[in-house]
C-alpha positions in Angstrom: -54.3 13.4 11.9 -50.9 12.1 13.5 -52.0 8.8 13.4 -52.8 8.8 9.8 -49.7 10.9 9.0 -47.8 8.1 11.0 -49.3 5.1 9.3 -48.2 6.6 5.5 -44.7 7.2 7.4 -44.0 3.6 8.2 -43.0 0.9 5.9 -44.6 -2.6 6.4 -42.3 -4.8 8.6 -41.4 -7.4 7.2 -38.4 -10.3 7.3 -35.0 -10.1 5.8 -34.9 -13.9 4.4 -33.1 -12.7 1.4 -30.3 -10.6 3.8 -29.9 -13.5 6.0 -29.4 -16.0 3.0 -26.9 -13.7 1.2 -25.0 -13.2 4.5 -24.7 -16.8 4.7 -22.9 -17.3 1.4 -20.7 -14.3 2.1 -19.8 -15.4 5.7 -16.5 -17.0 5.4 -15.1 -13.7 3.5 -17.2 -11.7 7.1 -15.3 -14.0 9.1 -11.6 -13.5 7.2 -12.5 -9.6 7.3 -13.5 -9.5 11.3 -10.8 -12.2 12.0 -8.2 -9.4 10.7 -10.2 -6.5 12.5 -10.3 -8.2 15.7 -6.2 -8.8 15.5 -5.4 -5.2 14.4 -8.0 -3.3 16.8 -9.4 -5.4 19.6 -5.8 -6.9 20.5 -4.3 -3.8 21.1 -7.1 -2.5 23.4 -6.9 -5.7 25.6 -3.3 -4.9 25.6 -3.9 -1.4 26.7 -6.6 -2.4 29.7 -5.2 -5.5 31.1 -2.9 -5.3 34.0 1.2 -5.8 33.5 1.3 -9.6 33.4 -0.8 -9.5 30.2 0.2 -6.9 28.1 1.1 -9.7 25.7 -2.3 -10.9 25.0 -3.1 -11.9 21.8 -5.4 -14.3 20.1 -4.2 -17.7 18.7 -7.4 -18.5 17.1 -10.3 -16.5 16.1 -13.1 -17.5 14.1 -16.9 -16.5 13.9 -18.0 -20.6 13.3 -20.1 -21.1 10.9 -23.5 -19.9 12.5 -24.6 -16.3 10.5 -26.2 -13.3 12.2 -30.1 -13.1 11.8 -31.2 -9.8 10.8 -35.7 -8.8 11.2 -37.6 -7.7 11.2 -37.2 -4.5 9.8 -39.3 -1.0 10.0 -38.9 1.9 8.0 -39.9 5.2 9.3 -40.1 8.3 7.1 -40.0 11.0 9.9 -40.2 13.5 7.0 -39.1 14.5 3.8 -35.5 14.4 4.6 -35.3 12.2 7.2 -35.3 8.5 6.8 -35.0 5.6 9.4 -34.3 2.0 9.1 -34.9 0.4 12.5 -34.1 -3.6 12.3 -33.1 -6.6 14.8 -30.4 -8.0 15.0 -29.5 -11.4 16.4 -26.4 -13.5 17.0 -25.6 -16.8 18.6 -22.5 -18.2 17.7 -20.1 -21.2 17.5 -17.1 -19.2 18.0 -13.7 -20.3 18.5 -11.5 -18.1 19.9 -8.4 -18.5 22.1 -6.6 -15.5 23.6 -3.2 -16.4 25.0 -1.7 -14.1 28.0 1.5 -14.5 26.5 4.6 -14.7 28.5 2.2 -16.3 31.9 1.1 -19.1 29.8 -2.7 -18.5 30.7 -5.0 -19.0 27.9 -8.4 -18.1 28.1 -11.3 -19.9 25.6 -14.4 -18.3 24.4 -17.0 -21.3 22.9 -20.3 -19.0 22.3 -20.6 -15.5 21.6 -24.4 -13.9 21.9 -25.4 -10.3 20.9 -28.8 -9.2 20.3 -29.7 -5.8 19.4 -31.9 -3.5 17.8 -30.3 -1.6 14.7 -30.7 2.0 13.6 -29.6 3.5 10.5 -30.6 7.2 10.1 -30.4 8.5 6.1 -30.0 12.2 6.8 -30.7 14.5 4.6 -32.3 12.9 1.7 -31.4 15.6 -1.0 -32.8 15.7 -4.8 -30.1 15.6 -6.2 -26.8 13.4 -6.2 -25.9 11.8 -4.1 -29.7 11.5 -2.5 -28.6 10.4 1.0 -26.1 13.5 2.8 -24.8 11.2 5.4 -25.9 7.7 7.4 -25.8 7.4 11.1 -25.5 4.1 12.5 -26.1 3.4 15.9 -27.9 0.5 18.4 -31.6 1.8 20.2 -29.8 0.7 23.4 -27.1 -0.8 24.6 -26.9 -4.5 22.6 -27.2 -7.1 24.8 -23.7 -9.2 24.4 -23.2 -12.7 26.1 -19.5 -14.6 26.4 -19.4 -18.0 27.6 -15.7 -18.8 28.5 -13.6 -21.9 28.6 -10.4 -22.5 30.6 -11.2 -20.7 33.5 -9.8 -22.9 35.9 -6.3 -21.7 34.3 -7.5 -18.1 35.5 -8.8 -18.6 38.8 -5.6 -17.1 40.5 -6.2 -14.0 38.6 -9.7 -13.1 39.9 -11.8 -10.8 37.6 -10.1 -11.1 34.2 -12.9 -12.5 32.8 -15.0 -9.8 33.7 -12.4 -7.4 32.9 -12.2 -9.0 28.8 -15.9 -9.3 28.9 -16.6 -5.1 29.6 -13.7 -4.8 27.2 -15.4 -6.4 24.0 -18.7 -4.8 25.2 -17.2 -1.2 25.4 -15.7 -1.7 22.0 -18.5 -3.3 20.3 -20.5 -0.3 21.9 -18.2 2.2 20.5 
């Protein structure tokens, strides 16, 4: 009886073609919106973490590149009447250009390629019957993405052992968050 239950409960999983097209003619307004989120937010919490020397980091460039996120397949669970879960992939290897300067020690520090592969859950909870349907939306990753950061100019760190580690947990604690 479960397994019956459960096969009415879950949608068919399918692609998002039509997502991942639409994402790619909205990308460079994305990239303008994150650009602006990563120099308001993420800026100031490498600030706050890295030691003394580098409390002036900031990023000279920052851009997504051109490559879009690839979002499927996707599964839909209807766990019951009033509960309502979207489960979906998500994957992301970019071209990325980013340079984050140290400031007043002259290091700069390159990232070229930017990976993050997840799985995507979006709880609707409760669905009511009346307006406005959905009573709130969680949002949340199964796990833990998986996020991968290939850096350039590290010879121009290599006195300063472990920053690049240090900026790489950064970014993965507040993409996490």
């Amino acid at each position: 009886n479960f397994v019956k239950e459960r096969l009415h409960s879950v949608a068919d999983v399918s692609t998002l073609s039509w997502v991942n097209a639409l994402l790619g003619w909205i990308w460079p307004k994305v990239n303008a919106a994150l650009t602006q989120f990563v120099h308001d937010d993420l800026t100031v919490k490498l600030q706050e973490a890295l030691p003394h020397p580098f409390k002036s980091v900031h990023f000279s460039r920052f851009t997504l590149g051109k490559t879009t996120p690839d979002f499927g397949p996707i599964e839909v669970i209807r766990h019951s009447d009033c509960h309502v879960e979207i489960d979906l992939d998500m994957c992301y290897l970019s071209d990325v250009d980013v340079l984050l300067n140290a400031g007043t020690v002259g290091i700069t520090l390159g990232i070229k390629h930017l990976t993050f592969d997840g799985r995507l859950c979006i709880v609707l909870r409760p669905v009511l019957e009346k307006m406005p349907l959905i009573g709130a939306v969680k949002i949340f990753f199964a796990a833990p993405p998986k996020i991968g950061l290939k850096f350039t100019g590290l010879a121009s760190v290599a006195h300063y052992p472990g920053i690049d580690r240090l900026v790489q947990r950064t970014v993965n604690d507040w993409l996490r968050s």
